[in-house]
C-alpha positions in Angstrom: 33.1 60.4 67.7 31.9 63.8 69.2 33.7 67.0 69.9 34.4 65.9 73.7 36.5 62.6 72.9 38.7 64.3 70.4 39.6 66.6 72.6 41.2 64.8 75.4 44.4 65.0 76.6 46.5 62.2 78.2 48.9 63.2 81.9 52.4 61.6 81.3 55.1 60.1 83.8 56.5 63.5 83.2 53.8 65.4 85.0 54.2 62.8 87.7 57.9 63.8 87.8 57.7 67.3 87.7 55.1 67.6 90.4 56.4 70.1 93.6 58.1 68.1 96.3 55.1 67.0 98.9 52.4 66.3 96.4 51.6 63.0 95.6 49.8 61.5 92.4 48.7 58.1 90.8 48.8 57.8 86.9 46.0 55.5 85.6 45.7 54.9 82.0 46.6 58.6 81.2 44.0 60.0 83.9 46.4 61.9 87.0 44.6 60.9 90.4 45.9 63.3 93.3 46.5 61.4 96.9 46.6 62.6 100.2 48.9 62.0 103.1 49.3 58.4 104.1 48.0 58.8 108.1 48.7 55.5 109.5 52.5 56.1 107.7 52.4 59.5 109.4 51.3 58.3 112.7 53.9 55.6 113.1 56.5 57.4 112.1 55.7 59.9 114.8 56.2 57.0 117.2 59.8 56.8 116.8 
C-alpha cells in the first residue's frame, strides 16, 4: 500500500449536517460531492 492510500480521510453525515444553510452536498462512499442549485425546481417555483 503506498503513502497516498494510507493517508486518506473519509467525509461523514456529520459534515453533511454541519454544512452552512444553502449549500448542498451528496455523500458517496465517504467521497463529499458538492451540488448546485436545482434550476428546473427554481424555475417552477418562480411560477407560483
Amino acid at each position: 500500500m503506498d503513502a497516498s492510500a494510507r493517508n486518506l480521510e473519509y467525509a461523514t453525515i456529520e459534515e453533511i449536517y454541519n454544512m452552512p444553510e444553502g449549500k448542498r452536498a451528496e455523500l458517496i462512499d465517504g467521497e463529499l460531492y458538492m451540488m448546485g442549485l436545482v434550476k428546473h425546481l427554481l424555475l417552477h417555483l418562480q411560477c407560483f
